[in-house]
N, C-alpha and C positions, 0 to 999 in steps of 0.2 A: 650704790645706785646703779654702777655699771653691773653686776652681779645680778640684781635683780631684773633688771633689762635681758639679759642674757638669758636668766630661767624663763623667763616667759613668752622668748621664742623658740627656744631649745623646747620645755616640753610639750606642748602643742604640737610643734614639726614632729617629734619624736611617737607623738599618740598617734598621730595622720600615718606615720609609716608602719608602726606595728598594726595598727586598724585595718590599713591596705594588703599587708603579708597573711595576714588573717583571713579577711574575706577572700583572695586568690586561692589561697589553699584549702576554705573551704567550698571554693566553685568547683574549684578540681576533682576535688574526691565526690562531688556529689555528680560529677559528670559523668566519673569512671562507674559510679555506681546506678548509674540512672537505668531504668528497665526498660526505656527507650531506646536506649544505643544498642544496635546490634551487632555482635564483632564479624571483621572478615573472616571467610576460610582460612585465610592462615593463621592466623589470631587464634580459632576455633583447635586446630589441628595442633600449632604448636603449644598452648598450653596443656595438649595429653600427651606429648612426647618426654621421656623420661631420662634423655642423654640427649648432649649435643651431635652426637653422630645422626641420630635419628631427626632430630630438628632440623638438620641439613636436611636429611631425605626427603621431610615432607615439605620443607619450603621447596626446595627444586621440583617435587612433584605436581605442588599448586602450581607455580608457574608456567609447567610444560601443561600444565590443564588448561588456564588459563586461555593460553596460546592455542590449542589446538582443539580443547572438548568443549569450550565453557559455550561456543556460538550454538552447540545444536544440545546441551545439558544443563544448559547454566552455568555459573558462579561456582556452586554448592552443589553440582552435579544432582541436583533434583529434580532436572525436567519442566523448569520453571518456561523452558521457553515453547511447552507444546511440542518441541520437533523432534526430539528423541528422549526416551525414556527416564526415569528416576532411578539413579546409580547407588543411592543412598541403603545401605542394608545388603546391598546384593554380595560384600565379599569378595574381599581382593582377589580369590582365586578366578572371579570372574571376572575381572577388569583383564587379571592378568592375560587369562584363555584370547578375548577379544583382537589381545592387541597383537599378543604372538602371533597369532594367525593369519593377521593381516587385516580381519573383519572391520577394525576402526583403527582411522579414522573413515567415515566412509567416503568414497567419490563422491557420489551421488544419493544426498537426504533423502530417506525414504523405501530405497532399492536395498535389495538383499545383500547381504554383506557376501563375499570372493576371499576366498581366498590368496594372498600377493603377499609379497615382501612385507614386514614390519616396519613401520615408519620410523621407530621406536630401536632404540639398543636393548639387551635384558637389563640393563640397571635402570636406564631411565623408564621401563616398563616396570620394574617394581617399584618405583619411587612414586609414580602415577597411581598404582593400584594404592598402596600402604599411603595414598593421603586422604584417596577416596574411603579406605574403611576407616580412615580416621572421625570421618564425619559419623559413622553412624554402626555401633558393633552388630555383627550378625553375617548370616551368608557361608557363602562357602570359602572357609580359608587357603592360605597356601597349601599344594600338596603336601603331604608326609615325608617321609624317605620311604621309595615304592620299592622295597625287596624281594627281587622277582624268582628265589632260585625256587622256593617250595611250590608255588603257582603250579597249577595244573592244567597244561597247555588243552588238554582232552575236554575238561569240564568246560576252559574257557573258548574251544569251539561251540561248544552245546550251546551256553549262553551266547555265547555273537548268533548264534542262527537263530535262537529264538526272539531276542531282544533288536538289535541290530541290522539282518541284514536284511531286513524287508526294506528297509529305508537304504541303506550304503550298500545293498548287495552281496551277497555268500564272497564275493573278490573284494570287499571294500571299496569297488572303483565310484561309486556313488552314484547316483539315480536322480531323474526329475521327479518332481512331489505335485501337489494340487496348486491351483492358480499361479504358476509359474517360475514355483520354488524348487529349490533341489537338495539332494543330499550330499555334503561334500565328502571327496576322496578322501579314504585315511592312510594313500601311500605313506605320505610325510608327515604323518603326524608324531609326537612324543609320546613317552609311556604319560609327561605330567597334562600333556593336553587334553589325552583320552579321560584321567581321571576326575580334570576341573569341566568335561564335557558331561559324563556320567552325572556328577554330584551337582551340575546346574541347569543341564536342561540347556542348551544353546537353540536360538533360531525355531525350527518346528519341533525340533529334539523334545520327548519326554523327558521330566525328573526323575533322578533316579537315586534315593535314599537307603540309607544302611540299613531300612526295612525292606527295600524291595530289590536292593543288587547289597550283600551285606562285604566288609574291607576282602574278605577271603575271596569271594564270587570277582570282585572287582580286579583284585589283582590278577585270580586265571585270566578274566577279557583282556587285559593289560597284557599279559605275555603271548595271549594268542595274536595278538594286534599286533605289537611291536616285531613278533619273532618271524610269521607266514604270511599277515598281510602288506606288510612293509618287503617280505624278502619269500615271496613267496617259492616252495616248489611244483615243478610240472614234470611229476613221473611219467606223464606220456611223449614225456618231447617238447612238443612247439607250444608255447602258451597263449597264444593268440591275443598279446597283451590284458590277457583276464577280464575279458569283458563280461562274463560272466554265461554258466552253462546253453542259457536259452539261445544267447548269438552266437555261440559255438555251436550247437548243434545245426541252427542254419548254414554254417560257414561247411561243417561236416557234411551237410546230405545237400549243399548246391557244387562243390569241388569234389567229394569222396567219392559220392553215388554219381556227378556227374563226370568224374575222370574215369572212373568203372564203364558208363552209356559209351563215353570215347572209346577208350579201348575195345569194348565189345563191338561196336561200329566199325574198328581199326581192322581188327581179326577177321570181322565177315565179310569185308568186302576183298580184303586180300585172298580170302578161300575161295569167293566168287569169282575173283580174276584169277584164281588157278584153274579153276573148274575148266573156264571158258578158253584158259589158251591148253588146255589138255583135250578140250574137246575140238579145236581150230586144228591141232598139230595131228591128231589120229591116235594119239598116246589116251592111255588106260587101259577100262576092259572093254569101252565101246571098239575102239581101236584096232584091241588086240584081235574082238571076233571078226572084225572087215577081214582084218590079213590072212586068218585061216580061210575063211571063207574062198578069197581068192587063191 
């Protein structure tokens, strides 16, 4: 009697618990699989990471996102918020270019990005870039290894004048643009800066494709840049901090031509005041005929 009393709260209680572990587990999985849920960036990013070294990188790089891009790019760096552009495709080599240079994060929403200090170390600038092209392949990658011995310093003058220095100037010192923009200096720029600026097109900057500057043309501009406009020479002397030929030739014909007017000025009035005290004293040839005469 006690035996049967016993089964017949044992299985009931025992149905009510497997029934329960059942439906739980089947809530879950239809959770996980629901076409509603949409995963975070990180979520997104770590499941195409292929080692835990890399999972580090782009977890710490969502974060430093988070923190510093996601107000004026979004979450998903898509521009969700109207204020600054869609990140999504562009290629870590340009996230990377950005942040090196100081361009982002910006001061001030809106205004043209300056050149300044990088907010960013190199590692946490790569870890930033490599989450953002995690979201979405394409773009312009990291640089290559740029080996610059073969480079043709000569070809890559020709291309900097033709392509280049209308906008940054034959000195690289950079120039004002239309409605209030400018071209920035490339004193200090890298060989890898120039080449993720070439292949993306920064700011007013045109793109510039293995059809229209091909890896050979790109590395001559690369050593022209790095080797004469970073360290330039001036065979004639004084450089006049390279402001470029047109302000020097002003600088030339207001001190050259006008230190020449001085001097010529200097010279005639001194001959004038010899004149006059050789003609006060009796001295010369007017002089000398007084004294025969007498």
């Amino acid at each position: 009697m006690g035996l049967r009393l016993l089964r017949k709260i044992l299985v009931p209680f025992a149905a009510i618990v497997v029934a329960a572990s059942m439906a739980t587990l089947l809530m879950g999985r239809s959770h996980v699989a629901s076409p509603t849920s949409t995963p975070s960036p990180s979520q997104f990013s770590l499941t195409a990471a292929g080692s835990a070294s890399r999972k580090a990188q782009l977890q710490t790089g969502y974060q430093l996102f988070q923190v510093h891009c996601s107000f004026c790019h979004g979450t998903r760096a898509d521009g969700s918020t109207g204020i600054a552009p869609n990140l999504q495709g562009l290629g870590p080599g340009v996230v990377q270019l950005w942040l090196r240079t100081g361009w982002m994060p910006l001061k001030t929403p809106g205004a043209q990005p300056d050149n300044k200090p990088p907010a960013f170390n190199d590692t946490q600038i790569r870890e930033i870039a490599l989450w953002v092209a995690s979201l979405k392949k394409g773009g312009v990658p990291f640089p290559p290894k740029l080996h610059l011995n073969k480079a043709n310093v000569a070809q890559g003058f020709s291309l900097f004048t033709l392509n280049c220095a209308p906008c940054h100037t034959i000195t690289g010192a950079g120039d004002a643009l239309a409605d209030g923009y400018h071209a920035p200096p490339l004193k200090a720029v890298t060989r890898h800066e120039v080449y993720e600026a070439v292949r993306s097109g920064p700011q007013n900057m045109p793109q510039f494709g293995p059809k229209n500057i091909t890896p050979a043309q790109l590395r001559d501009i690369i050593k022209y840049v790095v080797k004469y406009i970073k360290h330039p020479v001036s065979p004639g002397g004084i450089s006049l901090g390279g402001v470029g030929p047109v302000a020097e030739g002003f600088v030339g014909l207001f001190i050259g031509v006008g230190g020449c007017l001085l001097a010529a000025y200097w010279v005639g009035d001194r001959t004038e005041r010899g004149s006059e005290e050789d003609q006060g004293s009796g001295e010369g040839p007017a002089g000398e005929r007084e004294a025969s005469h007498a």
